[in-house]
MIKE-90740 format. One record per residue (C-alpha): residue in one letter; x, z negated, y. Coordinates in steps of 0.001 Angstrom, whole numbers, plus 524288, in hexadecimal, padded with zeros to 5 digits. Layout:
N
  nupa      u      w      v
     A      X      Z      Y
...
This chain:
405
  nupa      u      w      v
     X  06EB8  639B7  96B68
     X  077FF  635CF  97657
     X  071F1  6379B  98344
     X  078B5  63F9B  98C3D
     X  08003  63A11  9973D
     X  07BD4  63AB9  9A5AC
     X  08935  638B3  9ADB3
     X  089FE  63A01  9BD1C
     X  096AB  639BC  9C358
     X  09595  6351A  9D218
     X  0A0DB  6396A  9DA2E
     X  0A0F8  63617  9EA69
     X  0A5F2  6407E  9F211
     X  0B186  63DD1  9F9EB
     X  0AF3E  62EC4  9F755
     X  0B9D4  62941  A00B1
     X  0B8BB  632F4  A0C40
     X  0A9DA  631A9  A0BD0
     X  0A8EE  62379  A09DF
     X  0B2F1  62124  A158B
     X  0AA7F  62AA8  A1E13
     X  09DFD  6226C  A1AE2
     X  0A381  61606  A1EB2
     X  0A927  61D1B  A2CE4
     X  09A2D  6224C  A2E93
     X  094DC  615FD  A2BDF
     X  09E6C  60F77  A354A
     X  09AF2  61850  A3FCF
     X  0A4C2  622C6  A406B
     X  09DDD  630F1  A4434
     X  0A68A  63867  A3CB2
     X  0A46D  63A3B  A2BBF
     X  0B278  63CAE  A289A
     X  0AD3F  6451F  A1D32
     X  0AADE  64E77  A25F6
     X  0B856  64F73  A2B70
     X  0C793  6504B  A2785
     X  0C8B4  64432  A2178
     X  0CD96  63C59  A1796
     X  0CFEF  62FAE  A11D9
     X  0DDFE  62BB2  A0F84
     X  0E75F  6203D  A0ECE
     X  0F166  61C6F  A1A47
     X  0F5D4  627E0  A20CF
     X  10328  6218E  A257D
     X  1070B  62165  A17DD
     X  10B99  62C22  A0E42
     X  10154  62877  A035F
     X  0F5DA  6299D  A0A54
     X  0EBC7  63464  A0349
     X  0E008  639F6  A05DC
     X  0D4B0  6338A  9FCB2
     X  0CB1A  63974  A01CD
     X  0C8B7  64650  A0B19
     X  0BDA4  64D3D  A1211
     X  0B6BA  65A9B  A0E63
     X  0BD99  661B6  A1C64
     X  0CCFB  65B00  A191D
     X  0CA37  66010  A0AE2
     X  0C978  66CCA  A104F
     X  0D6B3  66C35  A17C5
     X  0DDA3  668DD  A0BC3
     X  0DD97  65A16  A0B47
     X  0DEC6  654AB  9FCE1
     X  0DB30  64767  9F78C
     X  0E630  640C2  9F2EF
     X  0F0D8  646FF  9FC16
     X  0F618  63EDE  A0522
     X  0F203  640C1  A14C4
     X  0FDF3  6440C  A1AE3
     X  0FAD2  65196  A11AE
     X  0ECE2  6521B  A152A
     X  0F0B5  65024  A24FF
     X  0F936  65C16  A2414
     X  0EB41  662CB  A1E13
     X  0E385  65D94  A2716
     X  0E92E  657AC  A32BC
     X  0DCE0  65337  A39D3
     X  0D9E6  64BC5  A2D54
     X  0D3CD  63E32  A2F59
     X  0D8DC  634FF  A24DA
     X  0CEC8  6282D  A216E
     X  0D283  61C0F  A1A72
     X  0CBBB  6195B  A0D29
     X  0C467  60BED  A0B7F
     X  0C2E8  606FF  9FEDB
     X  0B860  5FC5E  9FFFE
     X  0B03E  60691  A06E0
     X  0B106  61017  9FB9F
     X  0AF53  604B0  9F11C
     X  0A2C5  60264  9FA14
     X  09DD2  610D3  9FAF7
     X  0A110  61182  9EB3A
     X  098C4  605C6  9E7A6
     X  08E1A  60B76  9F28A
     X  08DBC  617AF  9E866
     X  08DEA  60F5C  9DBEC
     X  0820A  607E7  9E0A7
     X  07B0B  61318  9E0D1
     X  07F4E  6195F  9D3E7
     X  07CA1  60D65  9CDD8
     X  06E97  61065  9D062
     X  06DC1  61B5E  9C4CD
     X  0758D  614BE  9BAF0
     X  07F39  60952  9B81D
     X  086B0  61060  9B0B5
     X  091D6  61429  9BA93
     X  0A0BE  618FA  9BB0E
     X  0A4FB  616AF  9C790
     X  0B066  6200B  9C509
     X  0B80E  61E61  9D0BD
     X  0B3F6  61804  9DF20
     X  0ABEE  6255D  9E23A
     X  0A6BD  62B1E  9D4BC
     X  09E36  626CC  9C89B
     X  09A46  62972  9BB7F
     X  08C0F  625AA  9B96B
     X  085B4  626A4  9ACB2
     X  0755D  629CD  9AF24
     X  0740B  62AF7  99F5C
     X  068E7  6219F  9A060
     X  0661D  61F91  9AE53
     X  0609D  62D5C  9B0EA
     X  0519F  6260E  9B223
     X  04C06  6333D  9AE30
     X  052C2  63AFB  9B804
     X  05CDC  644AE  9B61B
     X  06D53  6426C  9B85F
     X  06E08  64DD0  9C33C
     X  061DB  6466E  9CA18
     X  06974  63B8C  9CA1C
     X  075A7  642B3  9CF0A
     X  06F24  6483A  9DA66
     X  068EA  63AE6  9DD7B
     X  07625  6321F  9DDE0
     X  07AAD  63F40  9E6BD
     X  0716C  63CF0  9EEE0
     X  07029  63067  9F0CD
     X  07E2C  62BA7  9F1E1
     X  07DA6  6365B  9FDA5
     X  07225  63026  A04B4
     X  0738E  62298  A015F
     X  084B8  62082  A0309
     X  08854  62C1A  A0B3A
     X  08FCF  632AA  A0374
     X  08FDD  63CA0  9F9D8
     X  0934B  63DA2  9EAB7
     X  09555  64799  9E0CA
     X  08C0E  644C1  9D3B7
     X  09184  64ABC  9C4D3
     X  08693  64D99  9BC6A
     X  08B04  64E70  9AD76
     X  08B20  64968  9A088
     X  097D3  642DB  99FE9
     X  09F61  63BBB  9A930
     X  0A9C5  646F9  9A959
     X  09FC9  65381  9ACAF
     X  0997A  648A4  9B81A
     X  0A73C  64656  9BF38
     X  0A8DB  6549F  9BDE5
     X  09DF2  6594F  9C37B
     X  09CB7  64EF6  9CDD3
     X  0AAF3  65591  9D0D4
     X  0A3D3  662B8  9D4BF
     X  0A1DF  6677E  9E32C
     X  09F5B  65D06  9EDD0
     X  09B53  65562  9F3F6
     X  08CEB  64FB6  9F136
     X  08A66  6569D  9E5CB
     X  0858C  65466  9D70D
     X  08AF3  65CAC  9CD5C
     X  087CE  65DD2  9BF3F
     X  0904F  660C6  9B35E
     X  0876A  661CC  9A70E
     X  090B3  667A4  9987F
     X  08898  67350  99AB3
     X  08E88  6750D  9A96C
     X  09DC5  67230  9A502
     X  0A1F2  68145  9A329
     X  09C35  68478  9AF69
     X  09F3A  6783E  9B94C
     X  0A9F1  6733D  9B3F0
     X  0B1D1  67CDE  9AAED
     X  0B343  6860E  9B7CC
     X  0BB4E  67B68  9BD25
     X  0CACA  677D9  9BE3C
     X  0CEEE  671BC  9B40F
     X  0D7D0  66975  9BD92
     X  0C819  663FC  9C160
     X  0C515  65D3E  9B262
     X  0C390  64FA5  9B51D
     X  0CEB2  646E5  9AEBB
     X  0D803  6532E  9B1EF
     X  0E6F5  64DA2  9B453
     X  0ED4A  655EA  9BFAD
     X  0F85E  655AC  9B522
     X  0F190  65C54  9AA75
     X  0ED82  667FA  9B2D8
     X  0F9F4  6703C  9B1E7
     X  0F94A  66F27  9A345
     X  0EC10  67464  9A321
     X  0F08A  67E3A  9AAA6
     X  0FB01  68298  9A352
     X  0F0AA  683EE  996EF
     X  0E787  68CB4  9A09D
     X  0DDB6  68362  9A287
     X  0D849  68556  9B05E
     X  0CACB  67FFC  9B07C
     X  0C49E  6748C  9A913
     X  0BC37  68121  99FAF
     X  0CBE8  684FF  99BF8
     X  0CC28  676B7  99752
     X  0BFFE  674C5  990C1
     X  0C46E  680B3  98AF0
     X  0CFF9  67BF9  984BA
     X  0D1E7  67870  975EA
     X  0D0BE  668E3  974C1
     X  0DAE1  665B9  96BB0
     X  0E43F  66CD9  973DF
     X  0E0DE  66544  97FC6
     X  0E285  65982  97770
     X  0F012  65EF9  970D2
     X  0F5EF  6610C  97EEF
     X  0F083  65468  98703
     X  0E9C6  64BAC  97DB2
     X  0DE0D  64315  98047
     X  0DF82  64A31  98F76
     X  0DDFC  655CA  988BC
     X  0D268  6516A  98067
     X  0CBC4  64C55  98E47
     X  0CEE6  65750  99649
     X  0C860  661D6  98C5C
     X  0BC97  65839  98BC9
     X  0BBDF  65667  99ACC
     X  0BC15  66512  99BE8
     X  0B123  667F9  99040
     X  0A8CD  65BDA  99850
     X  0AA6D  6535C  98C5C
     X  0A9FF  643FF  991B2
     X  0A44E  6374E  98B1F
     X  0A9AE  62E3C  992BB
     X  0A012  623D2  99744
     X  09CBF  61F92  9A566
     X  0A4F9  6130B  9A50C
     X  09957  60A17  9AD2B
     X  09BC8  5F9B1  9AF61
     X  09071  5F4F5  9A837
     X  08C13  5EAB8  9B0E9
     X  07D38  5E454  9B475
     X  07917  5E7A2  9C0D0
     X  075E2  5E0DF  9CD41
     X  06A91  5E87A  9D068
     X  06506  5F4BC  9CCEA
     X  05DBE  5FF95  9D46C
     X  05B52  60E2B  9D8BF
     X  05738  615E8  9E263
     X  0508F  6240E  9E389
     X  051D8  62C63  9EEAF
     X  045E8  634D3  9EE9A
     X  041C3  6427E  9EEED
     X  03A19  641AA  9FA91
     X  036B8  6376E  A03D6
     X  02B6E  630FF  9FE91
     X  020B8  6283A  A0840
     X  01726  62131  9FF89
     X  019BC  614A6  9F7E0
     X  013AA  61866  9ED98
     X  01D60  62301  9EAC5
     X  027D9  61912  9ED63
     X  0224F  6112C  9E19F
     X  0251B  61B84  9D7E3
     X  031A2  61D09  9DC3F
     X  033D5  60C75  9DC7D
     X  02CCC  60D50  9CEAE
     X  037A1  61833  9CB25
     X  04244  60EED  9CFCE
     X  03E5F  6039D  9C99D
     X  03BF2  60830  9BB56
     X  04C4B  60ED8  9BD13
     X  04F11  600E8  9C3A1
     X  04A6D  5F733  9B9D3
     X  04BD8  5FF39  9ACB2
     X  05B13  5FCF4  9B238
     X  0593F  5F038  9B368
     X  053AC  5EE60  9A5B8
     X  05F33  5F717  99F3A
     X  0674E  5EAC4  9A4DC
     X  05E3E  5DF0A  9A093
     X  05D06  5DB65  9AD6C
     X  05377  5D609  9B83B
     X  0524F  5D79F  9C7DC
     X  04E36  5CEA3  9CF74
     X  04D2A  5D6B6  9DC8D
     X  047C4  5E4EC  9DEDE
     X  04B7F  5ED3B  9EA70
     X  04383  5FA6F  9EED5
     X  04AFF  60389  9F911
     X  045F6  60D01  A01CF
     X  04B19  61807  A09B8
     X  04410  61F33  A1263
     X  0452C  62E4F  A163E
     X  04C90  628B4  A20B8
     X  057D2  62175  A1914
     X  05080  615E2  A1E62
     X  0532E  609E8  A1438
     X  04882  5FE2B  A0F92
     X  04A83  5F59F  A0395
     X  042AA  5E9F0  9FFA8
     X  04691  5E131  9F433
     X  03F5B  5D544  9EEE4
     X  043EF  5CB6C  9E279
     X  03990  5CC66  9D8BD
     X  03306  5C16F  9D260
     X  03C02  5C03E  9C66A
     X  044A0  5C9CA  9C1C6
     X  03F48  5D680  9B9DF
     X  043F5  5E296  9B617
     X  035A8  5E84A  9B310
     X  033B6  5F3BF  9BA4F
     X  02599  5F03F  9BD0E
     X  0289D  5E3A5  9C5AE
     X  03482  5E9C3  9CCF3
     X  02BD9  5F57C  9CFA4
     X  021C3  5ECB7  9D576
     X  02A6C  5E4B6  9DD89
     X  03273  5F2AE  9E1F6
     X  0231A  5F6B6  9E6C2
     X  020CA  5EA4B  9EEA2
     X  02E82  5EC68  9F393
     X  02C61  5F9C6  9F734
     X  01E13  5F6DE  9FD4D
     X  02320  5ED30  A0743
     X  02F13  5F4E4  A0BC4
     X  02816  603B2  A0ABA
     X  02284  607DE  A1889
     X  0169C  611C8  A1658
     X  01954  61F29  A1845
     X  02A0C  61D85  A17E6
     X  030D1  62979  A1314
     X  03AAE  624BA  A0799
     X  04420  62B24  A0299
     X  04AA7  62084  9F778
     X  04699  61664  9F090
     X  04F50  60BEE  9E853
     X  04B25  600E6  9E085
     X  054E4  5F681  9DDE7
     X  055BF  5E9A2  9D52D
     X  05F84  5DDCD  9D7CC
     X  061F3  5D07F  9D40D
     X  0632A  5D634  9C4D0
     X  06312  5CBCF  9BA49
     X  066EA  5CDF1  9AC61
     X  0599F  5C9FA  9A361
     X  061B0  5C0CD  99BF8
     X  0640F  5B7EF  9A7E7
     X  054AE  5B776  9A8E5
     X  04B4B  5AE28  9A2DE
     X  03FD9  5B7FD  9A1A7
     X  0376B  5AAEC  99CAD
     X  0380D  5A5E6  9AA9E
     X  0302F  5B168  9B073
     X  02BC5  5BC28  9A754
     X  01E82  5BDAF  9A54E
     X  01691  5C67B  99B23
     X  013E8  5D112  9A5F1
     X  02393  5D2EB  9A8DB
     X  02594  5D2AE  99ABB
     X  01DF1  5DC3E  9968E
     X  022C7  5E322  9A168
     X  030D6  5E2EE  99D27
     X  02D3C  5E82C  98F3A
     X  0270F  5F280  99507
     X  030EB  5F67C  99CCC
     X  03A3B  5F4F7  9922D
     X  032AE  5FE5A  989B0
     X  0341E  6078C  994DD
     X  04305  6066A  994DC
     X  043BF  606C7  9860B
     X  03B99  614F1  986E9
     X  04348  619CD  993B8
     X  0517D  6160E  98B87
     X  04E66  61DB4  97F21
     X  045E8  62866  985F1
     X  04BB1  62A9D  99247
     X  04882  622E1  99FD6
     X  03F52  62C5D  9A3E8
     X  0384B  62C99  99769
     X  02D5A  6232A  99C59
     X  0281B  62115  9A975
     X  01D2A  61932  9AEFB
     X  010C1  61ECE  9B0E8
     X  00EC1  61AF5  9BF47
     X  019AE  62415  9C1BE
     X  015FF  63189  9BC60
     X  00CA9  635CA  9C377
     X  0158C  62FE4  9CFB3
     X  02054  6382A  9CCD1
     X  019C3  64474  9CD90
     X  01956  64248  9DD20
     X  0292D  63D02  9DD8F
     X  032F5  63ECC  9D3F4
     X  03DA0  635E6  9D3FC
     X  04B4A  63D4E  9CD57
     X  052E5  63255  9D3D9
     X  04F29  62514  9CD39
């Protein structure tokens, strides 16, 4: 049986506006121009300069993205108007793609401010709206600014629902939910909607997207083809398509956890390292490949920074020897009784296994170690990752429970 696919659909809110109030903030300026009447346009002096981007307070006085601001000056006349700056949004996109890169590879980036990502296998255990709340979160705390997070099945139902009230919010948009959250809605709101085909839905009575879903499929088909066909699918939730991903080897691989509560003992911070590294390095095995340098991050209750990162002896992707180098790390840099609020374990340097000559360095202790740990993958990809654990951890996790690795 087909297993059933975990899509999230990461949207930033108000990506240009926010992004060119982040880089004024970090530049000095006193005033966040999301918090006035603002917007960012083209060159004023000319006729085709639009707004492409506006704040919550000239939203409310009628300005529209997409109009041009000689029409949103006569809405708002103490409007402030903001140049847009490309390289600076490329930057803030790739900031968020770093991040999102952390919970799976498999990535849309659908436009310069949203994604698909499909978590069908890179849940670790946890659950997709855990994982929603957590890329919330953290893109909030960690970039400065906020997103919206779809929780569904398909691609469609996630850009949907990541399309429900803002800002800063996860929404989700399960079959069951359709009649409810999305039926209710304009039909003019159906993703993949032409402005053009509106009036002829209109003139058939369809009002919302439940009129639509509604409707007899042939006819849709009979009066607007394969539109039709896609249309009366969209509006029933119906969508296979894939997330279209670039499958590509990565430079390095990591993640991060930011925890429930502050925790002070290193001890406790070994779970969570041990956590880290079993998600870290059964990635690196599903790619045949080997670090050769392991970072450990720390952040304290303070948003106070530390990493440490050492090149290990020869390369490995065993969990047990990154582990074990991750604890040293974490030894030297940790400062007894330090609150922390995150850690993040990261590997670098990757080589693919082919490029290695195992001969020169293995030894029976590492190889026995690999098979072991490839038993353990074997069991976690036909029973689930979180189908076996190790048994240093379960007594552990009683005490902290990590929902975000």
């Amino acid at each position: 049986m087909e297993k059933q696919r975990q899509i999230l659909h990461v949207d930033v809110n108000n990506a240009f506006l926010s992004w060119t109030a982040l880089d004024r903030l970090s530049q000095g300026e006193k005033v966040d121009i999301r918090e006035i009447e603002a917007v960012i346009g083209g060159d004023e002096t000319k006729r085709s300069g639009i707004v492409l981007a506006k704040s919550m307070k000239a939203k409310r006085k009628g300005v529209c993205t997409g109009e041009t601001l000689y029409q949103a000056r006569l809405k708002c006349p103490n409007l402030q108007v903001f140049k847009g700056d490309y390289k600076s949004y490329k930057k803030h996109s790739n900031d968020l793609y770093k991040i999102l890169l952390q919970y799976t590879e498999k990535i849309e980036r659908f436009s310069i401010d949203e994604c698909f990502l499909d978590m069908t296998d890179y849940l670790g255990g946890d659950t997709l709206i855990n994982k929603a709340y957590e890329i919330n979160r953290r893109v909030r705390e960690e970039l400065g600014f906020t997103v919206n997070v779809g929780v569904a099945h398909n691609k469609l139902l996630a850009k949907m629902a990541s399309d429900f009230t803002k800002p800063d919010k996860v929404h989700t948009l399960f079959e069951e939910e359709i009649p409810i959250k999305m039926w209710t809605l304009p039909v003019s709101e159906l993703f993949m909607l032409g402005k053009k085909t509106l009036p002829k839905l209109y003139n058939m009575k369809i009002r919302t997207i439940g009129d639509l879903a509604k409707q007899d499929k042939m006819l849709m088909i009979r009066k607007f083809g394969k539109h039709g066909l896609m249309m009366w699918e969209y509006s029933n939730g119906i969508d296979n398509s894939e997330v279209n991903y670039l499958e590509e080897k990565p430079k390095g691989i990591g993640n991060s956890v930011t925890l429930p509560q502050d925790i002070c003992s290193e001890e406790e911070i070994q779970i969570v390292l041990l956590t880290l590294a079993e998600q870290v390095t059964y990635r690196l095995r599903r790619y045949n490949m080997y670090a050769n340098v392991v970072n450990v991050q720390l952040r304290t209750k303070d948003f106070k920074d530390f990493s440490h990162q050492k090149k290990l002896m020869n390369p490995a992707s065993n969990t047990k020897e990154i582990y074990s180098l991750a604890k040293e790390l974490l030894h030297e840099m940790y400062k007894k009784g330090t609150f922390i609020r995150l850690v993040g374990l990261r590997v670098d340097n990757l080589v693919e296994k082919d490029e290695m000559q195992l001969s020169l360095f293995s030894n029976e202790e590492e190889e026995k170690q690999e098979k072991l740990d490839k038993v353990v993958d074997e069991l976690k990809n036909k029973y689930g990752y979180s189908s076996i654990t190790r048994a240093g951890k379960l007594n552990s996790e009683k005490n902290i429970r990590l929902k975000d690795v």
